[in-house]
N, C-alpha and C positions, 0 to 999 in steps of 0.2 A: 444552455442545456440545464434544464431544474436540477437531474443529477451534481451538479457542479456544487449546489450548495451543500453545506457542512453542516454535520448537525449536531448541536452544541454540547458542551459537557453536563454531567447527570450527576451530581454527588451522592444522591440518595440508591442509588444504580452501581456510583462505584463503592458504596459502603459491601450491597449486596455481592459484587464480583470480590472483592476482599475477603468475605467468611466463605464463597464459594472456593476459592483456589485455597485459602490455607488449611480445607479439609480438603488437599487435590491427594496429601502424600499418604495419606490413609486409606483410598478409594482405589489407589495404585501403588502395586508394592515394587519398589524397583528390581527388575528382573536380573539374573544372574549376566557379568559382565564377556562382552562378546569380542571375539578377536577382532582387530581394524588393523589398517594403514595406520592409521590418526595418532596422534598422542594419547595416551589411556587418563582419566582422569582419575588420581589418585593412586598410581601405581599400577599394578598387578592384581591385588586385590578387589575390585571391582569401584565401582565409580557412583558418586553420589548421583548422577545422571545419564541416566545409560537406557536406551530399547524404549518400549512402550511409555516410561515413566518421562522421557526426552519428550515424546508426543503430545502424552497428556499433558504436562505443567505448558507447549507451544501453545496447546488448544485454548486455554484459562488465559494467559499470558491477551490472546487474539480477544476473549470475550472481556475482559480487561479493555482492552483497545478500543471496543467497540461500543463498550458505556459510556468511558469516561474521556476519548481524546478526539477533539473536533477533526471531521476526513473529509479530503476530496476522494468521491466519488466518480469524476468523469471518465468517461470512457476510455475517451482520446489520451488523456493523462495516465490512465490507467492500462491503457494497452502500449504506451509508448515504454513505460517503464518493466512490463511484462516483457516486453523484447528484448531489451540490452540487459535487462537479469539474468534473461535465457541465452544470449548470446555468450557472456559472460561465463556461465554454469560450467557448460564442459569442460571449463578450464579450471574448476574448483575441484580441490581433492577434495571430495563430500561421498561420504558410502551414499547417504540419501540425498538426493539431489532436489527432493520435491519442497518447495518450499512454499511460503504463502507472504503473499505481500501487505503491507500497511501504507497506508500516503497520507500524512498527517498535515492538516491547513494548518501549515505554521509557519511564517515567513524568514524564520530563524535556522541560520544553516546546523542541519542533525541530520544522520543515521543512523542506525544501529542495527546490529543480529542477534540473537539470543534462543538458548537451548528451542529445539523444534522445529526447527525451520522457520523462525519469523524475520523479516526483513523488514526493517520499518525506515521510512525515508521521507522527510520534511519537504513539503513543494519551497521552501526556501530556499532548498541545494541546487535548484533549478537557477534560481532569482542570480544565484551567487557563482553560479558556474558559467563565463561565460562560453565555452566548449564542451562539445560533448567528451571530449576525452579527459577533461578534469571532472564533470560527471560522475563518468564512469571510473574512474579513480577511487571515488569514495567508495562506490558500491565495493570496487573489487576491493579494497582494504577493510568492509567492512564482512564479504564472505570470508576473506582471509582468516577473520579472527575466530569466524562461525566453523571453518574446516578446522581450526587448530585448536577449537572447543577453547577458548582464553577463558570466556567468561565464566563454564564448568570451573576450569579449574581455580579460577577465581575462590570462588565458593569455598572449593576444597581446601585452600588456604587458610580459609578461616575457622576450619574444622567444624564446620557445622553440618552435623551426622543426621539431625532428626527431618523427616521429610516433609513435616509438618512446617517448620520455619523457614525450610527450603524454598518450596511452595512458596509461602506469600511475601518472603526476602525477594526472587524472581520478578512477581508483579509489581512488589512494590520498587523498586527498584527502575523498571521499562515506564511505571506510570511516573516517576519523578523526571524522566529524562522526555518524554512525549507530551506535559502537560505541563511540566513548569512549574508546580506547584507543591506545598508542604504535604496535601495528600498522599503521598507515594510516601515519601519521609516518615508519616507517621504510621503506613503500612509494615515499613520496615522496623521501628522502634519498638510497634508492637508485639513481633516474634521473636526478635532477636535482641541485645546488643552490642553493637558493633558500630565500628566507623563506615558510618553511609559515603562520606567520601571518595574511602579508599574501595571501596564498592560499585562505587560508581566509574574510579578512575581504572583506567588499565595501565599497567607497570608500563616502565621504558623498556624493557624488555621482549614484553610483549606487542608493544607499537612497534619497534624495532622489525622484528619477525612479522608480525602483519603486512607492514612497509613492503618488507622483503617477497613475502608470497605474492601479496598483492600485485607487486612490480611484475612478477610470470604470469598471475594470470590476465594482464592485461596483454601482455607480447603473444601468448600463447591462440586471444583471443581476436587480437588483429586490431587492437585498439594500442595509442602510444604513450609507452610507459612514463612519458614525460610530462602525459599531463596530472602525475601526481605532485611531483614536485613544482607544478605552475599552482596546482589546488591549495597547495602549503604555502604558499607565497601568498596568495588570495585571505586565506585563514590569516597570517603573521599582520597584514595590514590591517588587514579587522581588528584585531586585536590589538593593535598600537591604536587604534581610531577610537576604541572604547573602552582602553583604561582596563580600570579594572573589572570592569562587566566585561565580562569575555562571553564571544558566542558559546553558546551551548553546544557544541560539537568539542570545542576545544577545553569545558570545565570536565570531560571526559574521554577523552586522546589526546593527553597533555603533549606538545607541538614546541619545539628548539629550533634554534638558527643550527644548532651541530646537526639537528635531525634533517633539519630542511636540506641541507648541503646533504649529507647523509646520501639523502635519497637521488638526490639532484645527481649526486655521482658513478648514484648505481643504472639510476634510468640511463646516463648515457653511455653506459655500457652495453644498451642491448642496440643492434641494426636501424639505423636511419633511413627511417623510409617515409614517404607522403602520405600520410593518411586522415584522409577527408571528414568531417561531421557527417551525421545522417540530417539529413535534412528536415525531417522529422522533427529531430531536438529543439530545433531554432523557432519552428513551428509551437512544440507544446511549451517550449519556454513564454513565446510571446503570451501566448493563451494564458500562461500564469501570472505575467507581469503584467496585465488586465484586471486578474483577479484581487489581486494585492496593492493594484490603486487603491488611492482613498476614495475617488470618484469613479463613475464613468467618464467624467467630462476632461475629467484630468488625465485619464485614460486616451481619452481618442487627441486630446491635445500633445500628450508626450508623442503617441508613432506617428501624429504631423509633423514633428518637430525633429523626429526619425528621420523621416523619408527626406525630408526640405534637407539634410544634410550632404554636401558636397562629397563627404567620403562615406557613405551611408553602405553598408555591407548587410547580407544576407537582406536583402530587398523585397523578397518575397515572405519573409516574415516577418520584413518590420508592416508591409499590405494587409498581412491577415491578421498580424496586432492590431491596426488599426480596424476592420472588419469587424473583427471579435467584441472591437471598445465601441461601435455603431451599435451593433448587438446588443449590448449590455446598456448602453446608453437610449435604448427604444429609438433606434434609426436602421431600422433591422433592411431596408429599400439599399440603405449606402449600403450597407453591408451587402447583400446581396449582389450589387453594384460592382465590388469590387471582387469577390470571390468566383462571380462569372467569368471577368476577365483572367484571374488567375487560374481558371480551369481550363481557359483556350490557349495557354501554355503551358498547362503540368495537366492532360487532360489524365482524367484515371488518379485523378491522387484523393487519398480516400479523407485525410481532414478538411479537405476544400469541398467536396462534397458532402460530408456530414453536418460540417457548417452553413452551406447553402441552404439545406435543407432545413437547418434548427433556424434559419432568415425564414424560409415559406411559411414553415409553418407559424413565425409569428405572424405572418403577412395575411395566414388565412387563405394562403396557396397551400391547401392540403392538397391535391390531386397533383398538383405541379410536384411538392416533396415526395411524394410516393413513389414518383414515377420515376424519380430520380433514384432514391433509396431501391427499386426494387435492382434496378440495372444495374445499380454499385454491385448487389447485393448476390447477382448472379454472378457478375464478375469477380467476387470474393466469399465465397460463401461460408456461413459460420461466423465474419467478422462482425466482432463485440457491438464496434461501434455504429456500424450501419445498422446492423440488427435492431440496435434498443435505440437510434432515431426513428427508425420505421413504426416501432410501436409505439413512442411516443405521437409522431404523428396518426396513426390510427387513433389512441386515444383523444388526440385532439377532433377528430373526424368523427367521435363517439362512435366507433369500432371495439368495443371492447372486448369480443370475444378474438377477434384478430390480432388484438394488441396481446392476450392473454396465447396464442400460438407464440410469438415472437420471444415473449418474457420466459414462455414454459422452455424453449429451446435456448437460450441465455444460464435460467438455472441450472440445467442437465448439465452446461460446458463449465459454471463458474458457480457451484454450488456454497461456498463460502463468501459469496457476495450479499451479504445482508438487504441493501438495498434493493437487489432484483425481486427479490418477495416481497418487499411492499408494496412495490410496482406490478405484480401479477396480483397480489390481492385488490388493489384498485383495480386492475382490469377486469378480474372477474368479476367484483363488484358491478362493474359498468353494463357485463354481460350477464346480470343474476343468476349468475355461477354461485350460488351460496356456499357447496361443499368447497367449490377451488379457493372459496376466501378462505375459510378454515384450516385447508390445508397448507395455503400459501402463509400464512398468518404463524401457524404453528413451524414450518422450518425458521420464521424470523426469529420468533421469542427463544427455540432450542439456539440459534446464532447468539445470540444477546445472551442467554445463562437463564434463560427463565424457562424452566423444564418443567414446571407445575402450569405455565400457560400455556404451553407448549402440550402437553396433555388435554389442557381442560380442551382445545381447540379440537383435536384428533378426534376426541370423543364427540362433540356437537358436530364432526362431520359423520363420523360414524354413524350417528342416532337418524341421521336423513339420507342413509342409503337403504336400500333393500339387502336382507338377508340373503348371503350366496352369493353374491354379485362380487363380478371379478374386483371392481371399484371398491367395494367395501373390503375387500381381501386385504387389496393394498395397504388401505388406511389402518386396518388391523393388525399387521403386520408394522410399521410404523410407528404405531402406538403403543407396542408391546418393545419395540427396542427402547422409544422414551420413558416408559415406564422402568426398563431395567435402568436404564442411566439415571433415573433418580433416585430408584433406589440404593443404587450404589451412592450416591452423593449422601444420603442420608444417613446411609451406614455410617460413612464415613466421619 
């Protein structure tokens, strides 16, 4: 799936997101602080991050994200983790529940939340989880810390009033933990001085409490609260394996034997009861531990080496690993080969389908994927993923005003998916749609922080519509909001 590849980091990009967020706290004044449930951050007297100004620095925070830290984009990956975030959710005390995801290609076990609703999670927690319910573990301990605002109050700790340092302390901060690198460090150096460390790290206190919530809203969510403390056991060996390079998950949720038992004691406090992986999991796992070979070849030789095992478990996803690693290795027939067969026993399951059809289409069986894709498609309709193979295969079929239906009904549903715009500007490309390039083109650059291309775009669609025309209304209208959000950027 092209989607699948990552696309690489920009330091000239993240320079620009760096002066963009640290004029965030002057373009938004934080607003007066509002009654919650929650912990208040700072007291009574209102809180260095509260209401709108919470939004905006999420929003910077995301275009941050999206310059400077390599992402998996797949569907399949991306819709599997949309699920058990949202399964998870009702069980998070969050006033705002809406949140927005980040999947970052890094094969090193991370997550993290942070002011806004951003949720960000490394396809390595996948590599490293081998259950879905230690999975889900991290996520839930990582909304735990989002519902009890840790990292606000973090902040507040260190007394830092002006919103100006706030601001790009925040990015700099989420880019040193998402990118590995001194860039983020030297984000932070440059507003403030403080210990990046202790900024980085969250107290024992607050791990503690996280532990703690986290533990209900897995019980709450019908997920079992013991696979945190299997997750923490996974982490501890890692950490004895590499010394003193500690996974990056653990150089920021510093992790004890007193914790680990800790926890171990609390999970089995709540009801024992059998509860199953989704099957799913095991599925987008495989799909990532494809990704994260060094080869294909090494790829399709490890889930032979799978399957030929006498005690070999989840069987049907060590088949589609191996499928996926035929795929990727341009033996897209095996692949096919095998995904057939697994659909005449899981018929209806929608990644053995999406995959089939990402085989035809290599195969130049466009009419075969189509036909495949539409059925899924009635039989699911709306979903992500059959949706944007469909129009990949139209684009393959040089369909492009087709491909440009399927992409347009993807943005409406997932409007902060950067990638769908680039992929409806190729399509309208394909169909010389010159206005839909334009306009497609200009939601990607306001995605990315570039509101001056983002403009110049609006306006060359503008300039080729007719006067009056409901079409140019739109783009008008459009045009006039990016225009006010620069200027307020500039104000600022």
């Amino acid at each position: 799936m092209n989607s699948f590849r990552p696309r690489l980091s920009n330091l000239p990009a993240l320079a620009r997101t760096c002066t963009l967020v640290l004029g965030l706290g002057l373009a938004f004044a934080p607003p007066q602080a509002q009654e919650s449930r929650l912990p208040s951050i700072g007291g009574t007297g209102g809180g260095l991050i509260a209401g709108q100004q919470e939004s905006a620095i999420g929003r910077q925070v995301m275009i941050s994200i999206r310059q400077s830290a390599p992402r998996i984009t797949d569907p399949l990956v991306y819709d599997y983790l949309s699920s058990i975030i949202y399964k998870l959710v009702p069980s998070v005390p969050l006033d705002d529940k809406n949140l927005t995801l980040a999947l970052i290609d890094s094969p090193e076990i991370n997550a993290f939340a942070v002011p806004g609703g951003i949720v960000g999670v490394n396809g390595g927690l996948f590599l490293n989880a081998s259950t879905e319910q230690q999975f889900a573990s991290v996520l839930a301990h990582e909304l735990a810390h989002l519902s009890q605002r840790h990292f606000a109050r973090r902040l507040e700790q260190q007394e830092t009033s002006a919103p100006l340092t706030l601001a790009g302390m925040i990015t700099g901060i989420v880019l040193s933990a998402v990118t590995q690198s001194d860039i983020g460090i030297a984000a932070i150096a440059g507003t403030q001085a403080l210990s990046v460390q202790n900024m980085l790290s969250y107290s024992r206190s607050y791990e503690q409490e996280a532990d703690r919530v986290g533990l209900d809203i897995l019980a709450s969510a019908g997920m079992d609260p013991r696979g945190m403390p299997e997750m923490f056991e996974i982490m501890m060996r890692q950490s004895r394996l590499q010394g003193s390079n500690l996974p990056e998950y653990l150089s920021t949720h510093p992790l004890t034997q007193s914790r680990v038992s800790d926890t171990r004691n609390r999970a089995e406090q709540y009801p024992h009861s059998q509860i199953s992986d989704a099957r799913e999991y095991h599925l987008v796992r495989s799909r990532l531990q494809v990704h994260y070979a060094q080869t294909p070849e090494i790829a399709v030789k490890t889930f032979q080496a799978y399957l030929n095992r006498p005690d070999a478990r989840q069987e049907d996803a060590i088949r589609y690993g191996l499928a996926v690693a035929y795929l990727e290795n341009r033996q897209p027939q095996k692949a096919a080969d095998i995904l057939n067969d697994l659909l005449t026993s899981n018929p209806g399951r929608i990644t053995f389908q999406v995959t089939l059809a990402e085989s035809l289409i290599s195969l130049n069986r466009i009419p075969q994927a189509r036909e495949l894709l539409k059925d899924a498609l009635t039989r699911n309709p709306g979903n992500y993923p059959i949706t944007f193979m469909l129009a990949q295969a139209e684009l393959a079929g040089g369909q492009g005003a087709t491909a440009a239906k399927y992409l347009q009904e993807l943005t409406r549903d997932l409007p902060d998916q950067e990638q769908l715009w680039l992929q409806l500007a190729e399509a309208e490309g394909m169909a010389r749609n010159i206005v839909g390039v334009h306009r497609a083109r200009a939601e990607y650059e306001a995605l990315m922080g570039d509101l001056e291309a983002a403009q110049r775009q609006l306006r060359q669609a503008q300039e080729k519509l007719p006067a009056g025309s409901p079409q140019r209304q739109i783009v008008s209208e459009r045009l006039a909001e990016i225009t006010s959000q620069l200027h307020a950027h500039k104000k600022g």
